[in-house]
N, C-alpha and C positions, 0 to 999 in steps of 0.2 A: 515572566512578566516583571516583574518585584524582586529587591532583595530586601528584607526587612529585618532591621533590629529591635526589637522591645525595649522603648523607653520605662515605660510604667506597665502593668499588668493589660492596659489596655491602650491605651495610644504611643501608636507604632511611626515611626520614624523611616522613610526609605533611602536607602543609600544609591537607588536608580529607580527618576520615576518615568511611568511610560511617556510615550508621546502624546497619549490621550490628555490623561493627566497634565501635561504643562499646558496643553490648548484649553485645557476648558479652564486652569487656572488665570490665563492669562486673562480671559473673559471676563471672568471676575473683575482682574485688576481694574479692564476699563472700564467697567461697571462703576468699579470704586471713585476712581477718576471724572465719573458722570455724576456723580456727587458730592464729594469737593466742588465740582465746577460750579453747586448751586448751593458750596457754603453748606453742607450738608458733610458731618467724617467721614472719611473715604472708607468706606467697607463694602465692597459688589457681593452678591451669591449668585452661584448657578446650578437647577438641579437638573442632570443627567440620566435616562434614561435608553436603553438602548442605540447607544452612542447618540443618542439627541436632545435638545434641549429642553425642556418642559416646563421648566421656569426659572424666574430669573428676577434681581430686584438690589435695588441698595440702597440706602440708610438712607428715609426719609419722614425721621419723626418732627423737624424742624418744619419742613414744609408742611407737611402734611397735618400739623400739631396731633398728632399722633403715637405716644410715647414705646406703641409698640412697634413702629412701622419699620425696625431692626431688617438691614437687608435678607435677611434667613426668612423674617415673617415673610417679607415683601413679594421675596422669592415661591416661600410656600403657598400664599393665598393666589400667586398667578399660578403656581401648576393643577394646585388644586380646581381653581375658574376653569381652568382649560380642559381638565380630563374630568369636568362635572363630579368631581369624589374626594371626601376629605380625609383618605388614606392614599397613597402613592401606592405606584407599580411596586413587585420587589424588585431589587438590585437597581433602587433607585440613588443616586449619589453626590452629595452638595458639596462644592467646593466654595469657601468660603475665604476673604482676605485674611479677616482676621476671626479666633479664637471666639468660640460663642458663647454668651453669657445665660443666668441661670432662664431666661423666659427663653430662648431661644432653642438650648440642649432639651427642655422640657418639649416645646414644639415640634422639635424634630423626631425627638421620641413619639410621641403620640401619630404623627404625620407617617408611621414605620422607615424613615430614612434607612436605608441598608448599611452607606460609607459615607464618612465627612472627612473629609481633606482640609483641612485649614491652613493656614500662610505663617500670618504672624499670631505670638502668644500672646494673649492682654495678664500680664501678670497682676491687677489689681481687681478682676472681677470673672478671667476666665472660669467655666464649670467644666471645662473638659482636661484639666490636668491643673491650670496654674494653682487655682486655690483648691479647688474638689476636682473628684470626675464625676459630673453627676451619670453619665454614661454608664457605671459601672456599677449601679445603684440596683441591689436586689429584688428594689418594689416593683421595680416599672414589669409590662411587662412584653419589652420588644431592647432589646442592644443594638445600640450601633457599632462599627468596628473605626476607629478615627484613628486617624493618620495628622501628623502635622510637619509644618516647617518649607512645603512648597511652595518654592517663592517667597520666603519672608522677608530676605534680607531688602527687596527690591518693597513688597507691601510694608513695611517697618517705616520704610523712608519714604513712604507717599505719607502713614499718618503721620512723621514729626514734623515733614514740610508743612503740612495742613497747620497743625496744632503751632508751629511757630511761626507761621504766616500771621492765625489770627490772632497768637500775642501780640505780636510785631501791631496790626491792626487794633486792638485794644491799647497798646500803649499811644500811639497817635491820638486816639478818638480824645484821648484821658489827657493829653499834653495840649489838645486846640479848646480844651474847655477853659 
């Protein structure tokens, strides 16, 4: 299936990922893409189940004013609506644009996510390697096994497009005043 190297004690890095894996990442991405498009950071999730989908969601705390509404939640409270249960299947698994922060690795935990696959790293607030892993935390009491770096270099350049977009747009707005 996999060839993997151990980054860190727990998030593993694949040097070939399946063909599952890039499909249901790329899902993500346009997910991600469907939130930019509404001005919203591009971040998709999608959680996988016996090779299908079962939810799915991306970053809509802007719209929704909602400061949890993090594509991971989005994604989790649509699988959860849908299979009436606020635990998941086992060998259930999120792929996610980018690196998930601490409300989100906590949610995932508790939801018993099996695999998280993430894209790109958020070096200023990930919990899954940049700054902690919360992942690897002896209180909880369920592991995930996360994987990163599929697809990042392509999810990396959808957020700085966004992010330098709405500079771009924040200096205009500040120049016609």
């Amino acid at each position: 299936m996999k060839l993997i190297s151990s980054l860190s004690s727990n998030i593993q890095t694949s040097t070939f990922w399946s063909v599952e894996d890039v499909k249901w990442m790329q899902q993500a991405i346009e997910l991600a893409k469907q939130g930019a498009d509404r001005g919203e950071v591009p971040v998709g999730a999608i959680l996988v189940h016996d090779n299908q989908i079962i939810g799915q969601g991306f970053n809509q705390p802007i719209s929704s004013h909602d400061a949890t509404a993090h594509a991971e939640i989005v994604a989790l409270r649509d699988a959860c609506t849908r299979l009436q249960n606020y635990r998941l299947p086992l060998q259930t698994a999120l792929y996610v644009t980018l690196e998930p922060c601490t409300m989100c690795i906590g949610a995932l935990i508790h939801a018993r996510v099996s695999k998280l696959v993430y894209a790109a790293s958020e070096p200023r607030a990930g919990m899954v390697g940049s700054q902690m892993d919360l992942s690897l935390q002896p209180f909880y009491n369920h592991s995930i096994q996360a994987y990163k770096g599929l697809c990042s270099e392509y999810s990396s350049q959808i957020l700085k497009m966004f992010f330098r977009e709405r500079r771009q747009a924040a200096k205009k707005n500040k120049a016609s005043m």
